[in-house]
MOPAC internal coordinates of N, CA, C and O (Angstrom, degrees):
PM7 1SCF
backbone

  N    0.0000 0     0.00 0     0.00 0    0    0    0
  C    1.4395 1     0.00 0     0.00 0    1    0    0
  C    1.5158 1   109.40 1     0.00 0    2    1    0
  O    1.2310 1   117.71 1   -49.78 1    3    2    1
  N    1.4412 1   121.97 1   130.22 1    3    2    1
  C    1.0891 1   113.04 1   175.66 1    5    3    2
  C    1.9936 1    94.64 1  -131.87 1    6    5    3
  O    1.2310 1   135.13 1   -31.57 1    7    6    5
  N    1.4703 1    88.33 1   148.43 1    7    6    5
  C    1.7154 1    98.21 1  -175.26 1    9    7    6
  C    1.8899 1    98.15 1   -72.67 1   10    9    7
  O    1.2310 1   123.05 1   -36.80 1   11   10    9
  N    1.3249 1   111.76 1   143.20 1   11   10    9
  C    1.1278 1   147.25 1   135.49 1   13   11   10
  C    1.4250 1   123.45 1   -11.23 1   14   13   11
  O    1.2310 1   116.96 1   -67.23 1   15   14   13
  N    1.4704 1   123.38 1   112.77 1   15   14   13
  C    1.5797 1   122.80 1  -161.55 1   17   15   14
  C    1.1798 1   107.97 1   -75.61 1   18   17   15
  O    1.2310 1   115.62 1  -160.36 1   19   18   17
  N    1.8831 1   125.92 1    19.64 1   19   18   17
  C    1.1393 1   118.04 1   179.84 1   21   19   18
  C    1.3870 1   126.58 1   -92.37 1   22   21   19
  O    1.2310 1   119.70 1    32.33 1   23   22   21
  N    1.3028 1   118.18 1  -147.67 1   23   22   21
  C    1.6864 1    97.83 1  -158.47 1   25   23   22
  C    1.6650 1    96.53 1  -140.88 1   26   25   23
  O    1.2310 1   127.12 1  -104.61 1   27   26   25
  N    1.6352 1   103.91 1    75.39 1   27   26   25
  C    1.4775 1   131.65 1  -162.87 1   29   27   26
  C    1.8600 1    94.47 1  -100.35 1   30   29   27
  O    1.2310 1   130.89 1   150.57 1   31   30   29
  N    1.6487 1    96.59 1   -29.43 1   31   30   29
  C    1.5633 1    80.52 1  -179.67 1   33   31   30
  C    1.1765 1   114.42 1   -83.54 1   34   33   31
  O    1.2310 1   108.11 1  -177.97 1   35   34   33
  N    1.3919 1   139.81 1     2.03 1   35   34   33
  C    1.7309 1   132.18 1   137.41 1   37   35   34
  C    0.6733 1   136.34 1   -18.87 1   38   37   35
  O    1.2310 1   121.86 1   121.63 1   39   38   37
  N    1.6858 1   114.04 1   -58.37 1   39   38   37
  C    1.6122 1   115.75 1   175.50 1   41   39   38
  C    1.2941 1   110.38 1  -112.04 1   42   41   39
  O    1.2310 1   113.67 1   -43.31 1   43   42   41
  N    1.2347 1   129.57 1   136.69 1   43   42   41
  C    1.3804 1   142.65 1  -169.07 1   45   43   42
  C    1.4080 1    99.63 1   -76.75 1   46   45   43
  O    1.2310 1   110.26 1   163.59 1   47   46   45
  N    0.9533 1   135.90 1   -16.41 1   47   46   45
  C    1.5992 1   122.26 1  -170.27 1   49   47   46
  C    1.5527 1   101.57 1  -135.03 1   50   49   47
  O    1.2310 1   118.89 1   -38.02 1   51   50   49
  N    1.1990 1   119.71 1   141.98 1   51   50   49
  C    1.8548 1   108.69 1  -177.04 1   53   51   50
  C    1.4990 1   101.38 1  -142.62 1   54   53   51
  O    1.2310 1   123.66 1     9.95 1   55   54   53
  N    1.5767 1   110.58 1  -170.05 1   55   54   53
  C    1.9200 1    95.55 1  -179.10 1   57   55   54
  C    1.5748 1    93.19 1  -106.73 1   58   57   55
  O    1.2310 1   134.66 1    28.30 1   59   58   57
  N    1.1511 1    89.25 1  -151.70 1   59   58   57
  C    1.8188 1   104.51 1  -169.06 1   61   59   58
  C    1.7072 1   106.16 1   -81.75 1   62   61   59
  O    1.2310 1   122.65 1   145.16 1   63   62   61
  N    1.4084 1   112.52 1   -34.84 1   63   62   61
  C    1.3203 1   104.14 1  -168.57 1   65   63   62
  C    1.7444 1   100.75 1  -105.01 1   66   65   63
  O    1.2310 1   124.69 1  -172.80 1   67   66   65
  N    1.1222 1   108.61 1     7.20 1   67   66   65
  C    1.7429 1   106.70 1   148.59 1   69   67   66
  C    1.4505 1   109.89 1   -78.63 1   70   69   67
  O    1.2310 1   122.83 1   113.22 1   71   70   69
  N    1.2187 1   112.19 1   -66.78 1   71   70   69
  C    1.6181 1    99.66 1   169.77 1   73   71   70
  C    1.0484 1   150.30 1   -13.93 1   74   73   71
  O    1.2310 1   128.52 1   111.66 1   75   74   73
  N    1.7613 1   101.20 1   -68.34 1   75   74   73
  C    1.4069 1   115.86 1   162.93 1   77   75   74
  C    1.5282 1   111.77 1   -54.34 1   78   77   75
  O    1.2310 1   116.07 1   131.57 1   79   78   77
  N    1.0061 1   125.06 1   -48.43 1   79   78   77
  C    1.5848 1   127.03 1  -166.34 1   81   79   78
  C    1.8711 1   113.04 1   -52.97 1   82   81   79
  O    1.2310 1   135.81 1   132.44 1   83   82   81
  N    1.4640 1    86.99 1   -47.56 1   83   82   81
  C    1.6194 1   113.39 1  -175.80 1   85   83   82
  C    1.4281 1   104.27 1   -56.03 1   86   85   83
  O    1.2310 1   115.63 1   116.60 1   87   86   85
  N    1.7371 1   125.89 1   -63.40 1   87   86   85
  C    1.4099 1   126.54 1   165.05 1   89   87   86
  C    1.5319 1   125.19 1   -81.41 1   90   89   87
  O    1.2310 1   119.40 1  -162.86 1   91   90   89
  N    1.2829 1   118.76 1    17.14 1   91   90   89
  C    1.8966 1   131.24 1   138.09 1   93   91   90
  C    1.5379 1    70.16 1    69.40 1   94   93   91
  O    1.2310 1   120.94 1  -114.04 1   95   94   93
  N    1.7992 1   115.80 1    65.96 1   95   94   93
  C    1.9013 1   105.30 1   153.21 1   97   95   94
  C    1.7585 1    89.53 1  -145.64 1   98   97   95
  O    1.2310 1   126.50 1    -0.86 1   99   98   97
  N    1.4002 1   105.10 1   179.14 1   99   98   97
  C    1.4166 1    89.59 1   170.64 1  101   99   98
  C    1.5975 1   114.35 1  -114.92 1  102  101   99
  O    1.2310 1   115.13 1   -11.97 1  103  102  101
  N    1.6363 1   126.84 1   168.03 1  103  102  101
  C    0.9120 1   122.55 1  -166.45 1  105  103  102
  C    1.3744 1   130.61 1   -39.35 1  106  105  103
  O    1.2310 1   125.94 1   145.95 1  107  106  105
  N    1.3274 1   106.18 1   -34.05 1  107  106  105
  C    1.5968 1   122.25 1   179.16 1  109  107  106
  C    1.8663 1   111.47 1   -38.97 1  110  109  107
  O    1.2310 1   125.33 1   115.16 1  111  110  109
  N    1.4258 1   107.36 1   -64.84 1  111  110  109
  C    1.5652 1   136.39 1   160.74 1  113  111  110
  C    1.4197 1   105.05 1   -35.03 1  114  113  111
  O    1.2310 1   113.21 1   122.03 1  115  114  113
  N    1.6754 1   130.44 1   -57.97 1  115  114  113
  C    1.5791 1   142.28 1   174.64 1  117  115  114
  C    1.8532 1    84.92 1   -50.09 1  118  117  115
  O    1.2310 1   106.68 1   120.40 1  119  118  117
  N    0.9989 1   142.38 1   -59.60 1  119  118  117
  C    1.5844 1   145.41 1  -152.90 1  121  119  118
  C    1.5047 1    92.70 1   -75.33 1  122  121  119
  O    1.2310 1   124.04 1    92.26 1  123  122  121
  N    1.2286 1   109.85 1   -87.74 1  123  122  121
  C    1.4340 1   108.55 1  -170.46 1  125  123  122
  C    1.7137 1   106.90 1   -28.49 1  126  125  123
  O    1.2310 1   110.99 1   129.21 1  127  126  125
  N    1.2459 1   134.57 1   -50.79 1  127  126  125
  C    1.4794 1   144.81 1  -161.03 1  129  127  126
  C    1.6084 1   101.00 1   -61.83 1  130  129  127
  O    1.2310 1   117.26 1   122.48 1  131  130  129
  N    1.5972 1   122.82 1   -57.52 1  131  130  129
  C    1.1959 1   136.95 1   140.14 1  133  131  130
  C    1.4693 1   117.34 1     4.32 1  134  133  131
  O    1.2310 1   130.70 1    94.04 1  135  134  133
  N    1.6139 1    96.95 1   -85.96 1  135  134  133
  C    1.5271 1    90.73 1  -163.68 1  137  135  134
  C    1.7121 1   102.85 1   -95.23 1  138  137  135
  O    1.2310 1   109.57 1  -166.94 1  139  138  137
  N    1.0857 1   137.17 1    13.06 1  139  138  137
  C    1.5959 1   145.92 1   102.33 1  141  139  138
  C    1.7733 1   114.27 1     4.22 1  142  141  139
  O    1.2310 1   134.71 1   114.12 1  143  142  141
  N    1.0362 1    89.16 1   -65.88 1  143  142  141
  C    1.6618 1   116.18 1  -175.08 1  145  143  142
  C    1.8068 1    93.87 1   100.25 1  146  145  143
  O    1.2310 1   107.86 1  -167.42 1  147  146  145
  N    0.9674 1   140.27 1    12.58 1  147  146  145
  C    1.4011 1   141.53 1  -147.82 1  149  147  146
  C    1.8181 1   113.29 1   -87.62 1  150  149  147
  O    1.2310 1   124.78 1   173.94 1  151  150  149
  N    1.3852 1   108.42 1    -6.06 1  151  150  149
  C    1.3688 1   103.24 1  -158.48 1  153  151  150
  C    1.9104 1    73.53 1  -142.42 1  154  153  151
  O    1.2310 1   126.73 1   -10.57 1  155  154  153
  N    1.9321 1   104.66 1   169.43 1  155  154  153
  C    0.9698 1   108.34 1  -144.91 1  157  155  154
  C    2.0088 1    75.78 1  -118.87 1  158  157  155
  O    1.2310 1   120.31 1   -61.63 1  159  158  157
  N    1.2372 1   117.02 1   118.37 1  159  158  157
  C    1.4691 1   107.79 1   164.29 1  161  159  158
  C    1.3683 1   106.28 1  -135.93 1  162  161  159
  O    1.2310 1   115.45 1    -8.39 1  163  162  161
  N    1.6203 1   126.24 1   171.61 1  163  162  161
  C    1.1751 1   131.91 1   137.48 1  165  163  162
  C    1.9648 1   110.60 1  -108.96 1  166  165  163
  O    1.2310 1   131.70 1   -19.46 1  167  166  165
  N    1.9498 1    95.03 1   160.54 1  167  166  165
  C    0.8115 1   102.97 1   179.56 1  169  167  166
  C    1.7818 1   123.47 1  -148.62 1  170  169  167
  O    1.2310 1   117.46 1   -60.26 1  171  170  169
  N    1.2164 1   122.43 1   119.74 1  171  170  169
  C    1.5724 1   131.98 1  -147.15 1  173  171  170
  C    1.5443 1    82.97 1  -122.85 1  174  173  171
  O    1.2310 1   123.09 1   -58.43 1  175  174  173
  N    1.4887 1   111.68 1   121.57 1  175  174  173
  C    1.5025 1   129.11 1   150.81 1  177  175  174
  C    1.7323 1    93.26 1    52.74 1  178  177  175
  O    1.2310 1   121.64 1    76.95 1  179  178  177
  N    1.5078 1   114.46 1  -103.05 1  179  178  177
  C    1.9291 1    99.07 1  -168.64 1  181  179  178
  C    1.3368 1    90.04 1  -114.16 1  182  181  179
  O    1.2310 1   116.29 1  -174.47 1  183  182  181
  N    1.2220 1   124.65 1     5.53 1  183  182  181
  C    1.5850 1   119.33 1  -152.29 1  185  183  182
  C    1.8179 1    91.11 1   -99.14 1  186  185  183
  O    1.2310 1   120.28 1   -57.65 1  187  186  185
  N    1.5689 1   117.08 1   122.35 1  187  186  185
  C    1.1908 1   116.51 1   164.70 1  189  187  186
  C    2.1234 1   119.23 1  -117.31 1  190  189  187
  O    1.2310 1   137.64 1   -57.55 1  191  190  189
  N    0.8583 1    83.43 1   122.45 1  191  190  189
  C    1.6833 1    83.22 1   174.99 1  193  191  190
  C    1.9780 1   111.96 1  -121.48 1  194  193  191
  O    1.2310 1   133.52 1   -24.38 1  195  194  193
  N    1.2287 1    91.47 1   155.62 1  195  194  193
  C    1.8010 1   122.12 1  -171.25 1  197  195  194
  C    1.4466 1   107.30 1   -94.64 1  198  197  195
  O    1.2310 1   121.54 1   -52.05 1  199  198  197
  N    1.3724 1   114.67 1   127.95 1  199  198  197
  C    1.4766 1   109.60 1   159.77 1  201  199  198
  C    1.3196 1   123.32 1  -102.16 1  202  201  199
  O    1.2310 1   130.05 1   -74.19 1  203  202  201
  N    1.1882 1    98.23 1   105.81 1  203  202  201
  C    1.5746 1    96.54 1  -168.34 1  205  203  202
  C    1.4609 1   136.55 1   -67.62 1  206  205  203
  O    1.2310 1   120.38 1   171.17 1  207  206  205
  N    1.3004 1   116.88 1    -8.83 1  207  206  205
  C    1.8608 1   123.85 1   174.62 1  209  207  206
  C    1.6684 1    84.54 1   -74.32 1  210  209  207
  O    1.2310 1   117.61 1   134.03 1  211  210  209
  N    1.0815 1   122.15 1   -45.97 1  211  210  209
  C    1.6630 1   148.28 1  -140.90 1  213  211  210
  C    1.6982 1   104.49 1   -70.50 1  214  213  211
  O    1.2310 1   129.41 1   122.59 1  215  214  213
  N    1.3583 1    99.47 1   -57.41 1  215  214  213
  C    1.8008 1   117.46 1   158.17 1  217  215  214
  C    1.3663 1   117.65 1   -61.52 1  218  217  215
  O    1.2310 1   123.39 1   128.61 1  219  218  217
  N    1.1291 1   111.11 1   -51.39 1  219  218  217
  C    1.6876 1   111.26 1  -167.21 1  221  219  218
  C    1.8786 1    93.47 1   -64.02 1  222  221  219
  O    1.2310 1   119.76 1   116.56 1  223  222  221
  N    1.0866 1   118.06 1   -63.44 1  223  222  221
  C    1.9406 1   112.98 1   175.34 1  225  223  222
  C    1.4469 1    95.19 1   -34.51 1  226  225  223
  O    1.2310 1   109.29 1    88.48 1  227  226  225
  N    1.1016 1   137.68 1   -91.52 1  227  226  225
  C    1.4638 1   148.14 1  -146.31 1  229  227  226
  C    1.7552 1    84.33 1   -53.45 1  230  229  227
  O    1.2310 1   123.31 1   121.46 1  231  230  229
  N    1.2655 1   111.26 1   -58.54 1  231  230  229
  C    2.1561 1    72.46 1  -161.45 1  233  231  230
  C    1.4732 1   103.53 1   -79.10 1  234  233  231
  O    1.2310 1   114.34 1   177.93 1  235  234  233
  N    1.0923 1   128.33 1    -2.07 1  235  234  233
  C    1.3403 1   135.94 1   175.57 1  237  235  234
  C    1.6355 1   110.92 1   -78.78 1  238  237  235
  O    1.2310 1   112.14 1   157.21 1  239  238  237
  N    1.2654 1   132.43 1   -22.79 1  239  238  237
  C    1.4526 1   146.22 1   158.31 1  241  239  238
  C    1.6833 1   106.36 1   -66.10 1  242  241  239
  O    1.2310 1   120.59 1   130.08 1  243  242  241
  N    1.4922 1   116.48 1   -49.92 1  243  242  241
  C    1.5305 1   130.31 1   175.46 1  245  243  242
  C    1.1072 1   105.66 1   -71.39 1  246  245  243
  O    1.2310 1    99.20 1   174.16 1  247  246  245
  N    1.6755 1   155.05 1    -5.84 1  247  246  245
  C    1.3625 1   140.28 1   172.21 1  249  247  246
  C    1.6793 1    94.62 1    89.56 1  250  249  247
  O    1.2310 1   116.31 1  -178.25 1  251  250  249
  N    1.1588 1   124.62 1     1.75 1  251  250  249
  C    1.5980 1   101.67 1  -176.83 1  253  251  250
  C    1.7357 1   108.91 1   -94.64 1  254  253  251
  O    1.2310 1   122.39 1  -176.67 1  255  254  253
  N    1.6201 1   113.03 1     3.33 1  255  254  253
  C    1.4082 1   104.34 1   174.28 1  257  255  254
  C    1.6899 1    88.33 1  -145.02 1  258  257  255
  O    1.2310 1   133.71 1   -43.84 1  259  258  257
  N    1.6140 1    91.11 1   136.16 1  259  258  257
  C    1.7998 1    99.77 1   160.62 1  261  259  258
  C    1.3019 1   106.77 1   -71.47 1  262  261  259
  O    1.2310 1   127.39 1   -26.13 1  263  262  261
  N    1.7743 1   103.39 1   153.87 1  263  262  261
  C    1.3914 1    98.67 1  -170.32 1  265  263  262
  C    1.2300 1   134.40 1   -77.53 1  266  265  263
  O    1.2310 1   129.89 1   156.19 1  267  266  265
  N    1.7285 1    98.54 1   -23.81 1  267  266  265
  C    1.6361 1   129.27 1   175.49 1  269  267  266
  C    1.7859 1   102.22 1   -52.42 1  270  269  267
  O    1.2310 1   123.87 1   150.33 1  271  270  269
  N    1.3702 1   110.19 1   -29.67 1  271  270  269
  C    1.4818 1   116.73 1  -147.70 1  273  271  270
  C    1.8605 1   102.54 1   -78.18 1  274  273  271
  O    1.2310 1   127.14 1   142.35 1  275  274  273
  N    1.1985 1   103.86 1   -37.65 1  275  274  273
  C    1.6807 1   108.52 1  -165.44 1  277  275  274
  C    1.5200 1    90.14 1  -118.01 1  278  277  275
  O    1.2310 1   103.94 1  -161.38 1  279  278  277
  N    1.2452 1   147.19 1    18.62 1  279  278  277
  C    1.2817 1   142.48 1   148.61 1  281  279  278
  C    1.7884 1   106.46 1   -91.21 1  282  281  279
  O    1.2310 1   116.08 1   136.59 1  283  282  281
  N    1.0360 1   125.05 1   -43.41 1  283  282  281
  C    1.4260 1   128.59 1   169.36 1  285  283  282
  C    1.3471 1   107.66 1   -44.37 1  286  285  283
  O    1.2310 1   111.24 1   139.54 1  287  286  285
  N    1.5449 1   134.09 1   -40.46 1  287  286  285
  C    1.3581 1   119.62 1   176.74 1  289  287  286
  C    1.7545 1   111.59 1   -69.04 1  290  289  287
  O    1.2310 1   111.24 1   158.76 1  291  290  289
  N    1.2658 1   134.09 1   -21.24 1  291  290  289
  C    1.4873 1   131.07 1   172.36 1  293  291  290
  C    1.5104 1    99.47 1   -35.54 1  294  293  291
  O    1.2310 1   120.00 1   114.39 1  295  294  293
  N    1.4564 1   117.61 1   -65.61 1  295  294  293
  C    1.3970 1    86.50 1  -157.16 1  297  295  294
  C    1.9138 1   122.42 1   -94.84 1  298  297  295
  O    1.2310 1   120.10 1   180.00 1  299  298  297

């Protein structure tokens, strides 16, 4: 999986189907990771958001992202 040449590291917090899009899986995979505990979110009443520097470490600690791969989007 490699993240998406878009420009997710702008906003520190994103939804679920930015996520998925960004690591090319579909939401289902964003869920399972979730209740994993594996990915870094907050969540207020129904509203859930992703931290994305926050995610990219965590699957990058798990082998599911090279490290070169989601540090190249910083700049």
């Amino acid at each position: 999986m490699t993240p998406s040449p878009q420009n997710d590291q702008q906003k520190p917090f994103v939804t679920k189907e930015v996520l998925a899009r960004r690591y090319g899986v579909c939401d289902r995979t964003i869920e399972k990771w979730m209740k994993a505990r594996i990915l870094i979110f907050l969540k207020v009443r129904r509203v859930v958001r992703f931290h994305v520097q926050g995610c990219d470490e965590a699957l990058r600690k798990r082998g599911f992202l090279n490290g070169d791969l989601a540090t190249s989007q910083d700049s």
